[in-house]
Wavefront OBJ file of the C-alpha trace (Angstrom):
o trace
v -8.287 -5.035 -10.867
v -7.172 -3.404 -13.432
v -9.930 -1.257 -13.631
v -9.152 0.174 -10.338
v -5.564 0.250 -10.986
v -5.399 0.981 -14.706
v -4.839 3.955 -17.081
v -8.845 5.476 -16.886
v -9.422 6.392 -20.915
v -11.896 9.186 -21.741
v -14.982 7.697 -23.290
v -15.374 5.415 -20.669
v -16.736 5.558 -17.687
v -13.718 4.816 -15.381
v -13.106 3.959 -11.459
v -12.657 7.542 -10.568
v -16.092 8.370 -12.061
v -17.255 6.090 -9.718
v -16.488 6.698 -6.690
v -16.928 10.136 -7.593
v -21.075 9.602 -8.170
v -20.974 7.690 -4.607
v -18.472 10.379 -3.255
v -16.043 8.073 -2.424
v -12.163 9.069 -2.475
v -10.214 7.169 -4.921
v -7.219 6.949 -3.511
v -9.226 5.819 -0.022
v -10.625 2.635 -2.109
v -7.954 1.365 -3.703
v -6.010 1.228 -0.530
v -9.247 -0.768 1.036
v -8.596 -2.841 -1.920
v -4.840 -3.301 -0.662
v -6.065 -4.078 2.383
v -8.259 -6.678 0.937
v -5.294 -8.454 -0.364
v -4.142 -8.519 3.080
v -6.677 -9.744 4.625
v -7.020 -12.859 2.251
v -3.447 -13.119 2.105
v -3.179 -12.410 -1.745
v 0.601 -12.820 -2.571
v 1.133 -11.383 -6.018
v 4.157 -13.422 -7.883
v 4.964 -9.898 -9.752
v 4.148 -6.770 -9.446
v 0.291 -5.636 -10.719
v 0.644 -5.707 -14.482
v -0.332 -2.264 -16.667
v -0.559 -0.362 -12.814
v -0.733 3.201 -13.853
v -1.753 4.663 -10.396
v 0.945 5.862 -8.255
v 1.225 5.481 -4.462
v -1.501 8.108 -2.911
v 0.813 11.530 -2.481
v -0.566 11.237 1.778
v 0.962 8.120 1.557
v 4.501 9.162 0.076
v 4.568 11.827 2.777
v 3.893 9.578 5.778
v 5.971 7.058 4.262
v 8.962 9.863 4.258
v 8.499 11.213 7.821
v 8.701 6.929 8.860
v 12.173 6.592 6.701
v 13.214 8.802 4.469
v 13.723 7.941 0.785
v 14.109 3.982 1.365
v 10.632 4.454 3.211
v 9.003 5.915 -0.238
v 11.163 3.468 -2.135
v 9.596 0.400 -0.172
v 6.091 1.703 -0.083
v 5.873 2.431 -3.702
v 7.463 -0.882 -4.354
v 4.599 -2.344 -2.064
v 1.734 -0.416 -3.696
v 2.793 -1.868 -7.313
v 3.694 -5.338 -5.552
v 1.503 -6.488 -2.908
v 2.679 -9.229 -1.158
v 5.981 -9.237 -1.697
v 9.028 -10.115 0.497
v 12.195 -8.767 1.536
v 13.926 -11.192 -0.907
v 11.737 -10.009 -3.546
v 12.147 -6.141 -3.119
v 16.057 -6.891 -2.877
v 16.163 -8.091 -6.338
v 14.219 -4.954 -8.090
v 16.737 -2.364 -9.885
v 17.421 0.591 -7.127
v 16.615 -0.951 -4.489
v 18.222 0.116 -0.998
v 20.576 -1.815 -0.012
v 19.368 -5.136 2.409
v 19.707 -3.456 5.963
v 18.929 -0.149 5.212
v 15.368 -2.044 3.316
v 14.823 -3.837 6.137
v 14.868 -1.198 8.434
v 12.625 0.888 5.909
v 10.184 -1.732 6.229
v 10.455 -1.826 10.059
v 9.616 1.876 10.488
v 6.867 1.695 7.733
v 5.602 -0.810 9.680
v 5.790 0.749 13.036
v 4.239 3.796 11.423
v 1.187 1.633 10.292
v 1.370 2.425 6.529
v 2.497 -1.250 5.523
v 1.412 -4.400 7.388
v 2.911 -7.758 7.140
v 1.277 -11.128 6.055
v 0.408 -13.642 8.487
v 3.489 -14.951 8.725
v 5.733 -12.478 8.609
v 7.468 -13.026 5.261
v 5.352 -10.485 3.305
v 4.385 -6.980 3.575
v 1.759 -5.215 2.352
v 1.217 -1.219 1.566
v -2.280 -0.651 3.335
v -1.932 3.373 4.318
v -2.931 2.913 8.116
v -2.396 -0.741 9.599
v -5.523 -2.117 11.029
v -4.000 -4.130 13.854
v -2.126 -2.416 16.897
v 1.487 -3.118 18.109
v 0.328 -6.256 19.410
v -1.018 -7.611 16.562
v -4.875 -7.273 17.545
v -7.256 -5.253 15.786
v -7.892 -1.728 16.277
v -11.573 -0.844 17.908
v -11.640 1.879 14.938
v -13.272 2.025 11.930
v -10.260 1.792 9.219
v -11.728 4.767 7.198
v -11.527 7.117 10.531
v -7.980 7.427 9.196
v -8.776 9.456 6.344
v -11.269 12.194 7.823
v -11.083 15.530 5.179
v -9.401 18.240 7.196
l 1 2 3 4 5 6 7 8 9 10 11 12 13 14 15 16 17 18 19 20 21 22 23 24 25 26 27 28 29 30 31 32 33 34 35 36 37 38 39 40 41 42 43 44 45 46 47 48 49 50 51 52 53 54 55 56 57 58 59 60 61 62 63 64 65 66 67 68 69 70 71 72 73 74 75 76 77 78 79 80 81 82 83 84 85 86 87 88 89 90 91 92 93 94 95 96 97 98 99 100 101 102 103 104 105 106 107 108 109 110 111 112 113 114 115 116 117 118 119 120 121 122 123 124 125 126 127 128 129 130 131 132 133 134 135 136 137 138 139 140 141 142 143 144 145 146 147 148 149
């Protein structure tokens, strides 16, 4: 993990060289890999140690237009900490205050960029959720999201 997540050093061959020899977006795997932890309801107990790569600048934007600062707040919080809760984000220096989190985390949800765990508790910075306002999957291929324009 902390290949894909980690400082990339010059003499070696890092994660960005390889997705770049199978053309593959960086930034588009390692939120697949976000998703991953979603989908096998990974719950990290602290945030990714030594994570160097910031929250995807597509995702900062979308997560503005859903809420504001509090939105980028919670989804950078999210990317660094997947899995974590309400509770959890609460208790990190600058966070929003409860309410105005909580509603962060509603419209980022709404929006699709984070997703909650199975049971609610835990959320999860994914870019585009895979499951519609109903909770059932969409009939899309995830990566449809992230056409180049």
């Amino acid at each position: 993990m902390l290949w894909i997540f980690g400082a990339e050093s010059r003499e070696d061959i890092g994660f960005a060289d390889c997705c770049d020899v199978l053309e593959a977006r960086p930034w588009i795997v390692r939120l697949r890999v976000q998703l991953q932890f979603w989908f096998r309801d990974m719950r990290f107990t602290t945030a990714i140690p030594a994570l160097v790569t910031p929250l995807p600048a597509r995702i900062v934007e979308e997560a503005f237009g859903a809420s504001g600062e509090d939105g980028i707040w919670a989804a950078r919080r999210l990317w660094e900490w997947p899995g974590a809760s309400h509770e959890a984000l609460c208790r990190i220096a600058g966070a929003p205050a409860p309410l105005a989190l909580r509603h962060a985390l509603e419209h980022l949800e709404q929006s699709g960029i984070i997703v909650s765990g199975f049971d609610g508790l835990y959320w999860y910075c994914v870019g585009h959720s895979p499951l519609n306002r109903y909770g059932q999957p969409i009939p899309v291929s995830w990566a449809s999201f992230w056409k180049m324009v």
